[in-house]
N, C-alpha and C positions, 0 to 999 in steps of 0.2 A: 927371899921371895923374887920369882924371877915375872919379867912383864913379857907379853907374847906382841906388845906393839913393836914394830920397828923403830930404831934410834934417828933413823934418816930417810926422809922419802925423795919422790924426785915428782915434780908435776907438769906438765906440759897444758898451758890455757889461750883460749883463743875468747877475747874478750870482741863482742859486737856492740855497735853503735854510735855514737858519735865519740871515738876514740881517738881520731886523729886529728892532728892540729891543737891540739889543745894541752899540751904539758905533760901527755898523760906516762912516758915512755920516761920523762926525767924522777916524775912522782914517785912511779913502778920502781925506781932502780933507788931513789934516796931509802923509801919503805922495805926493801928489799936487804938494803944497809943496813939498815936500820936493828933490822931483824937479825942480823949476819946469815944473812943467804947466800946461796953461789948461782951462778946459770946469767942469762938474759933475757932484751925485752926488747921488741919489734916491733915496724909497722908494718904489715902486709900489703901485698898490692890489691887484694878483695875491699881493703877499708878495714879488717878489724886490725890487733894488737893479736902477736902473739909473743907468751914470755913461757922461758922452759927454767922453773926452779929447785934446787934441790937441800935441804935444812931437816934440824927436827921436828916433825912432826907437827906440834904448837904451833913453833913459826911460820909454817908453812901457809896451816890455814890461818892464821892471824890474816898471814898477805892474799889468800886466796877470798878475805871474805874483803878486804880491803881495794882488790880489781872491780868487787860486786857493785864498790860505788865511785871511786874513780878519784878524779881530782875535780874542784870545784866546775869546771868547766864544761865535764866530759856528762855524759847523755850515754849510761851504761844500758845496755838491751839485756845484754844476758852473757853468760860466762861457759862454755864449754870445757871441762877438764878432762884430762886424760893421765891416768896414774903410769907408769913408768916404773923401770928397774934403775936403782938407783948405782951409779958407777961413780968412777974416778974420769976427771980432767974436766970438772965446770970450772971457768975462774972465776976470780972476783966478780960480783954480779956486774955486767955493765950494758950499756945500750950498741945494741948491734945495727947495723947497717940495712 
């Protein structure tokens, strides 16, 4: 039986509202671990977060419904996703610059 899902996606999200200053880029990268995901996680200079991940499927939105609420701190508005072609050369998931 074969499945027509992809084995591996890749997601590019841009998380708004009280995102910054708040843990939220360490949280993002532990749960991202967590998961064995690859890619990164960012602060923008607009004020949100953005992190570009790539995993199967599951895990992906495990983490994507997990930005939805953030760490105890953060004051999440809303989650913009953007699906992606999924390639080679994410590493280890870490926090970017």
């Amino acid at each position: 039986m074969s499945s027509s899902a992809p084995s591996e996606v890749r997601r590019r999200c841009l998380v708004s509202g009280r995102v910054q200053m708040v843990g939220f880029r360490a949280y993002a990268a532990r749960r991202a671990d967590d998961l064995g995901l690859v890619g990164w996680v960012r602060n923008r200079a607009d004020g949100r977060l953005e992190t570009l991940v790539q995993g199967p499927l599951p895990a992906v939105l495990d983490y994507v419904d997990f930005l939805r609420e953030g760490p105890p701190a953060a004051l999440v508005d809303g989650v913009q996703i953007e699906e992606e072609a999924v390639g080679p050369g994410l590493p280890q998931f870490s926090i970017a610059g």
